[in-house]
Structure formats: C-alpha cells, structure tokens
C-alpha positions in Angstrom: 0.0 0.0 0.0 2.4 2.7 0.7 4.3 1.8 -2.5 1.4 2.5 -4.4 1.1 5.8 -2.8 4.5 6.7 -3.3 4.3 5.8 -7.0 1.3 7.7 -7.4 2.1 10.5 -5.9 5.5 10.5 -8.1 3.8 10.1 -11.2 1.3 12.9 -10.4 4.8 15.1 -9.7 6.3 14.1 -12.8 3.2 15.0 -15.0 3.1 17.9 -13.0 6.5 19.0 -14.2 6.0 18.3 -17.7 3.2 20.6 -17.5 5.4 22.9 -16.1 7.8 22.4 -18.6 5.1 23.4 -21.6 4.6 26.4 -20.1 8.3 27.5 -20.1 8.2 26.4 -23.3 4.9 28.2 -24.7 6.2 31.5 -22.5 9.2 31.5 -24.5 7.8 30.9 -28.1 6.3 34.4 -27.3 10.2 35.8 -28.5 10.2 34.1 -31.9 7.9 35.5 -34.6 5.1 33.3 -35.6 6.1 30.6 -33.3 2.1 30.6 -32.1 1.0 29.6 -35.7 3.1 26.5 -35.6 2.1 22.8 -35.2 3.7 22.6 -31.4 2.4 26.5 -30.9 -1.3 25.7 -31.2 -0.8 22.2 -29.3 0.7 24.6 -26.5 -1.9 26.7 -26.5 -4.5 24.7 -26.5 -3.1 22.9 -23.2 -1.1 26.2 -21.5 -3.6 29.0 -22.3 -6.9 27.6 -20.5 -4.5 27.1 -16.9 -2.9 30.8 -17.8 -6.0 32.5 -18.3 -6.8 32.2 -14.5 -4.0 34.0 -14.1 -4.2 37.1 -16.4 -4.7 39.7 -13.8 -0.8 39.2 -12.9 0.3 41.5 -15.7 2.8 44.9 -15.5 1.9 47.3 -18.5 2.3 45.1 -21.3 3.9 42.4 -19.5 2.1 39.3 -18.5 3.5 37.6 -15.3 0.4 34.6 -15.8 3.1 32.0 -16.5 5.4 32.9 -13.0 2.2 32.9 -11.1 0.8 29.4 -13.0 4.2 27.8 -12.4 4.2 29.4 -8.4 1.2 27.6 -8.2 1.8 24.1 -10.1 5.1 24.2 -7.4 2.8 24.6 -4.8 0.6 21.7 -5.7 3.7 19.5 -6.0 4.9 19.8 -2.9 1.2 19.4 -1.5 0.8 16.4 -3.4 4.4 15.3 -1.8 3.0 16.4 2.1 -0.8 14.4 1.4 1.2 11.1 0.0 3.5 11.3 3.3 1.2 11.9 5.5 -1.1 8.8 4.0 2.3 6.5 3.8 2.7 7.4 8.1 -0.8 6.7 8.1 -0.7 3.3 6.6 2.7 2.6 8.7 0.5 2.7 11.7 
C-alpha cells in the first residue's frame, strides 16, 4: 500500500512537471515571430492557455507575469501532493 502511494504521488509530480515544462516552453515561443501559428504552438496553446488564463490579472503594462504565477502555483501543488502522500504512507505505517 504505501508503495502505491508513493508511485502515485511521483507520477502525479512528474506530470506535473511536464506541464510545467510546456509552459516555459509556450512562455518563451512568445520571442520568436510566428512561433504561435506552428504545429507545437497551437498544441501549447490549447493545453497552456486555459490554466494561464486564471492567471491574467498578474500583468505589469504590457507584461504578462500569468506564466510565473501558473508555475508558483503548479510548485505549490507538488509539494502538496508530496505532504498528502506522506502523510497517507505514516498513516498506513501505523
């Protein structure tokens, strides 16, 4: 049982950081021109923007900070996800 727990937890973490990853990644397609109309660009956007898009009030003048608050958050999920699967696996221990 706490195997399982542990495994699930670290595959939740590790999709958790590829999602991170495609946000870097769709963040920084914004500095090459029409990198948005590409193949990868609208499979980006159609998997970053909806997540982002709760975060569009974090902007400076014309500079959106929605992907530093989206990956803030997605951190602070992971290491919740890490504290709930600890606490279950001492649970289960008992």
């Amino acid at each position: 049982m706490q195997n399982m727990i542990y495994y699930t937890a670290q595959i939740i973490n590790q999709l958790i950081s590829v999602y991170m990853l495609a946000i870097v990644i769709y963040a920084l397609m914004s500095w090459f021109p029409n990198a948005y109309g590409t193949a990868l660009g609208r499979f980006l956007a159609r998997i970053v923007e909806p997540f982002e898009r709760l975060f569009n009030f974090a902007t400076i003048g014309m500079i959106s900070l929605a992907p530093l608050v989206a990956l803030a958050v997605l951190t602070f999920v992971q290491y919740g996800v890490t504290y709930v699967a600890n606490l279950l696996i001492s649970f289960v221990a008992y």
